[in-house]
N, C-alpha and C positions, 0 to 999 in steps of 0.2 A: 287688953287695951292696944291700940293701934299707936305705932309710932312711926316717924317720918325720918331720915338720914338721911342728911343733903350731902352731896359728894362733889363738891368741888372740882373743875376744872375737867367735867368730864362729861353726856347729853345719848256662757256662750247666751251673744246677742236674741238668740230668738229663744221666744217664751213656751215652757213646758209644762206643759198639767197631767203628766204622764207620774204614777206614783216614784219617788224614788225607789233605786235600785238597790234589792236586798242579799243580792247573790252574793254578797261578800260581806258577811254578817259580822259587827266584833263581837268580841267576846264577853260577857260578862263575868269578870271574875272576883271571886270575893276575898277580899284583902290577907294575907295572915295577919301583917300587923299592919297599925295606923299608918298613912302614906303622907310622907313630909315634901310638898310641891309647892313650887317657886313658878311663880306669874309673871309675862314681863307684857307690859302695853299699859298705856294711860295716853296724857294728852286731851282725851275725847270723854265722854262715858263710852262712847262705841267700842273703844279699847279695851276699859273695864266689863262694863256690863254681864258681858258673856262670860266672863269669870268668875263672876258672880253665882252667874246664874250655874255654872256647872257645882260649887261649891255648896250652893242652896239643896243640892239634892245628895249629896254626902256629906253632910254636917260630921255624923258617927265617927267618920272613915276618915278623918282629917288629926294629923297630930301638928303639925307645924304648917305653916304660911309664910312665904316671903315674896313679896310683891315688887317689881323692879317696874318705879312710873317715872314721869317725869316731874310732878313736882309740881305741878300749874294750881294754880288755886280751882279751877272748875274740877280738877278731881275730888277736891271734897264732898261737893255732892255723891256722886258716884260710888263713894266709899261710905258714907256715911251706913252706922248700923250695921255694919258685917260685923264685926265683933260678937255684937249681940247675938247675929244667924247663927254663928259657930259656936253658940256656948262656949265663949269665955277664951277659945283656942286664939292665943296671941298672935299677932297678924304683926310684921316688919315691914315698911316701905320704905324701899331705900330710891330715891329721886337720883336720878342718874342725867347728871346736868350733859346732854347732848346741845340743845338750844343756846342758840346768841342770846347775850342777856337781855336783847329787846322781844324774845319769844318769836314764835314763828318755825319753821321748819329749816334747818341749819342745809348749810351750801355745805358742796363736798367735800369741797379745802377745810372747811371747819370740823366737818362730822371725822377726817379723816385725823382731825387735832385733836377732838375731844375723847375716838373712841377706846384707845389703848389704855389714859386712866380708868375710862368707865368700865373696863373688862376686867381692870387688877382690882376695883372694886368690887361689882358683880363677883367677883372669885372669890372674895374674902365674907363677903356675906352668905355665898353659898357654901362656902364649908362649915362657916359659922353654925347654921342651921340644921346643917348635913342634909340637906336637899337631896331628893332620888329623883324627879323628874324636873323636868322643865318644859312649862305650854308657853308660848307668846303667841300673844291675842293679836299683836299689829302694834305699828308704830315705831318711831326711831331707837324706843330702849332694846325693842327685839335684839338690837345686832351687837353689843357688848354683851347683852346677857347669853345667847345664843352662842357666843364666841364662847366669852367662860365657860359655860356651861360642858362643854365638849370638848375646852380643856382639863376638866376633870375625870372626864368619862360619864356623867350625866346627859340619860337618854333624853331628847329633845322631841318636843313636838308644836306641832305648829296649828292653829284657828284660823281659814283664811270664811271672815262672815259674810262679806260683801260678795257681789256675784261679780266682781271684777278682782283679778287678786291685783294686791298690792303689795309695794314695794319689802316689806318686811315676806310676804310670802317670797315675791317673782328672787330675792336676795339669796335667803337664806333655807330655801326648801331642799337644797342638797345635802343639807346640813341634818338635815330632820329626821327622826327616823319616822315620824307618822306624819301626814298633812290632811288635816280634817276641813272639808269643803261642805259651806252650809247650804248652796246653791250647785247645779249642775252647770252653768257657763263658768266656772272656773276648773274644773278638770279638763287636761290635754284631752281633745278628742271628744270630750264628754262621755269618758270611760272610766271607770274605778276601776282601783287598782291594788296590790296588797300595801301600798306606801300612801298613795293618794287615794284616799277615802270618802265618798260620798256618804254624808249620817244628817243634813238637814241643821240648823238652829240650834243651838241651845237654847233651851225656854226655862224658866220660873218655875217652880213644882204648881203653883195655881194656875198659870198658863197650860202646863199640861195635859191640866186634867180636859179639854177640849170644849166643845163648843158651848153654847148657854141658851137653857129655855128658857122661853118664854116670862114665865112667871117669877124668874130670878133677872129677866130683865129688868119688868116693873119694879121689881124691889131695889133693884142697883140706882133706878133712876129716883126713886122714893126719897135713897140712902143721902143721893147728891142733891137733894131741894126741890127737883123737877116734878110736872103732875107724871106719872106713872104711864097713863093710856095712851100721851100725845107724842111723836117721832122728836128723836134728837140724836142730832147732828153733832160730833165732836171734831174738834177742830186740831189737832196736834202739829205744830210746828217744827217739832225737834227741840232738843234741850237747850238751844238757844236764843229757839223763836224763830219766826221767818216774817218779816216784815211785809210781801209779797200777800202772805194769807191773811195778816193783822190789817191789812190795809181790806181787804175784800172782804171781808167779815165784816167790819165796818160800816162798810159803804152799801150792803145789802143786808144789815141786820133787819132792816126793817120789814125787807120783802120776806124773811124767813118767818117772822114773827106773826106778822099778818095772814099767812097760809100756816099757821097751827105750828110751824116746826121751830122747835127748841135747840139752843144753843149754847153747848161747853165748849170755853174757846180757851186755850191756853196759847200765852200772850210770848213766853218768853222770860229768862229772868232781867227783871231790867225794863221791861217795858211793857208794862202795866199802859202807860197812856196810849201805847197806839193800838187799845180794847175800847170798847164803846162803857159806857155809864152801867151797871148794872139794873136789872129792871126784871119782872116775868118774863122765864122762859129764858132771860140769856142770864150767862155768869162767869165771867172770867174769871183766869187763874194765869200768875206766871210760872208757876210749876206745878203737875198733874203729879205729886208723888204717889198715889193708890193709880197707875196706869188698868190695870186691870178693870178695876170697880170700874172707872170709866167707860172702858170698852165693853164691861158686861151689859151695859146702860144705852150703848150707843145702837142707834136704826146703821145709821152710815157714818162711814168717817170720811173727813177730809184732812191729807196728812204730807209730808213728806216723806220721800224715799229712802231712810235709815231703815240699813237691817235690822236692826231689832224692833224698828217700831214695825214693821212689816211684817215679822214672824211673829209678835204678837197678835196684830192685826187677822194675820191669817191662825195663829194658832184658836184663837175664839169667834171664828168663821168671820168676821163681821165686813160684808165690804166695803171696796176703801175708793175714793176716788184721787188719786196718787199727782202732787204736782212736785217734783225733783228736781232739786235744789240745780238750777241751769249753769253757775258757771265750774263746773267738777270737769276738767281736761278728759279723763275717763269715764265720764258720764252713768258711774258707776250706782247712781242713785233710779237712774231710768234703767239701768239694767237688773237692778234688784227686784225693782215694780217687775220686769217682762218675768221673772222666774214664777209670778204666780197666776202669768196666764190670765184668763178670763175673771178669773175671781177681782181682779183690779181693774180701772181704768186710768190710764196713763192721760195727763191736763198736764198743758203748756203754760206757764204762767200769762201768757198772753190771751188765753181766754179765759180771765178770771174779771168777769165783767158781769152784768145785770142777766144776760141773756141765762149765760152759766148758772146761774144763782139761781134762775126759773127752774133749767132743768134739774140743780140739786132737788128743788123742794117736787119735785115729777118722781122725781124716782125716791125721796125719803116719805113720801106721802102711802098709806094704804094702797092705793094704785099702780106703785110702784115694788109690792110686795112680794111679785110672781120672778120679778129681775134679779132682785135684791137673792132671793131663794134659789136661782141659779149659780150665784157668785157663790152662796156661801159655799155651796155643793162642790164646786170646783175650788176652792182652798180648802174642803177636808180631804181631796185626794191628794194635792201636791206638798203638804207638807207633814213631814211624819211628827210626832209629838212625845220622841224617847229619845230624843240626838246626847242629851246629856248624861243620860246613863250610861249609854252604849259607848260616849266620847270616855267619859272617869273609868269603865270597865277595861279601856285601853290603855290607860296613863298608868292603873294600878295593874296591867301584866307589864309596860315595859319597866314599872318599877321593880317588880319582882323576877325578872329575866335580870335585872342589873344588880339586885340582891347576888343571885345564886351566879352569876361570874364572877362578883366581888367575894365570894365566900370560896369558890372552886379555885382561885387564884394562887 
């Protein structure tokens, strides 16, 4: 069972379709004993998610869990059912109040007030547990837990998933002994290195298994209500919707509908009204929790630029016609699209109009099948499909390098 502990008073630009780079292989090593590992990121699912997903593919290898998030209620989604993935292995979240109480991303003067409790906390839950490594995914808890963490002597490693790093990387990567890059524009130089490691995404054990025929399209699309033989279009927003795509969905359901092409729109949670009536062929949702079934289903998507909807996207080939979320200072959502190359097409919200709408249904129509078959070919070479073995095959050697100092000691 999953439990929550509130802690008071405390919170490269151009695009490559070159395979990644394997000269610098990790290791895969198999455990002596079960590896007790502490998570620090929340805030987003973007934070969790990947944590997730590294854990979904070493259920076995797992004896403890200690999750340092912040506490926001959108992480229950995000959490929900991991208990269940792990067979039964007890999960701790300790909310590590960085945040002003009205939420939001705390100022320095504040982060600089809250983070010294949140580290003597983060400290007392990781002995608690007796944590051997430590990953942070991103986000503000990264830097008390990071802190504690390495006042133990708990080896540290860092997920930067975005193709822009962020502040919990650009902070805290001298800290680390590994820095795991899901994208090539966030390596200096776009060189790997024995610290800074290029390994791609973490993906879902059914995202891994790669791309999808044909005939498990039909059936995916059977599964979700749709006729089988006719193209559909899905629509992903992001986990909290984009009002941007709910509006143009809308206002061109018609024209999609009219030209044969079907429509899964997911709305958002929360805003269900700005989806059209349900009817043949369209059917909204304000949360796609089976992502996959979806995308097995999908001719084309149209989505925002979240890493992980992206590496999904590109992990089951499906191309994407990509509009990033426009007001991100680091424009880090258009830099995620450029990491896969030609398999994507980068849309400015500003030409999400009738014209646009025409060409979706050009290119999601049979006619458009010879393009669509270029894209997918170019996301099976840019993105590898084993980043999360290869990642847990390194968390479990620096766990056992920190075993056998703490035993030679």
């Amino acid at each position: 069972m999953s439990t929550v502990l509130e802690v008071e008073d405390a919170n490269a630009d151009a695009a490559s379709s070159r395979p990644m780079d394997r000269s610098l292989p990790l290791p895969s090593v198999p455990p002596r004993t079960r590896l007790r590992v502490a998570f620090a990121g929340g805030g987003t699912g973007g934070h969790i998610v990947p944590g997730r997903h590294l854990l979904a593919h070493q259920p076995a290898s797992v004896a403890d869990v200690l999750w340092f998030c912040t506490g926001r209620a959108v992480e229950e989604r995000a959490f929900a059912g991991l208990d269940t993935e792990l067979g039964g292995v007890e999960i701790e979240r300790v909310a590590l109040a960085l945040e002003p109480d009205g939420g939001g991303a705390p100022r320095i003067s504040g982060l600089a007030l809250r983070t010294l409790p949140a580290v003597r906390a983060a400290r007392a839950a990781l002995r608690a547990h007796r944590s051997e490594v430590l990953i942070g995914l991103g986000g503000f808890t990264c830097l008390p837990a990071v802190l504690a963490a390495r006042s133990l002597g708990i080896p540290v490693a860092l997920l930067e998933i975005n193709a822009v790093r962020g502040k919990a990387t650009r902070w805290l990567a001298p800290l680390a002994t590994r820095v795991f890059h899901a994208w090539r524009g966030t390596l200096g130089g776009g060189r790997a290195s024995a610290k800074h490691v290029l390994c791609g995404p973490p993906l879902a054990p059914r995202f891994a298994a790669g791309g999808v025929s044909e005939e498990r399209q039909r059936a995916a699309r059977a599964a979700l209500g749709f006729v089988p033989d006719r193209p559909l279009l899905v629509v992903l927003g992001g986990s909290q919707g984009a009002l941007a795509l709910n509006s143009f969905v809308t206002a061109q359901l018609g024209e999609f509908l009219r030209q044969g092409v079907q429509v899964l729109h997911q709305t958002g949670p929360g805003r269900s009204e700005q989806g059209a009536l349900e009817r043949a062929g369209y059917r909204q949702l304000e949360f796609v929790h089976d992502v996959h079934a979806a995308l097995c289903a999908a001719t084309l998507v149209l989505c925002r630029g979240g890493a992980s909807t992206l590496a999904e996207v590109a992990a089951l080939r499906r191309p994407a016609w990509v509009v990033p979320y426009p007001h991100h200072v680091d424009r880090h959502q258009e830099r995620n699209a450029r990491e896969l190359g030609e398999g994507v097409e980068i849309v400015v919200e500003s030409r999400l109009d009738a014209n646009f709408a025409r060409e979706l249904v050009q290119r999601t129509l049979p006619s458009g099948a010879s393009e669509l078959a270029q894209r997918a070919a170019v996301l099976e070479r840019v993105l590898p499909l084993d980043a999360a073995q290869r990642i847990w095959g390194e968390l479990t050697a620096m766990a056992r390098s920190s075993r056998e100092i703490a035993a030679d000691a």
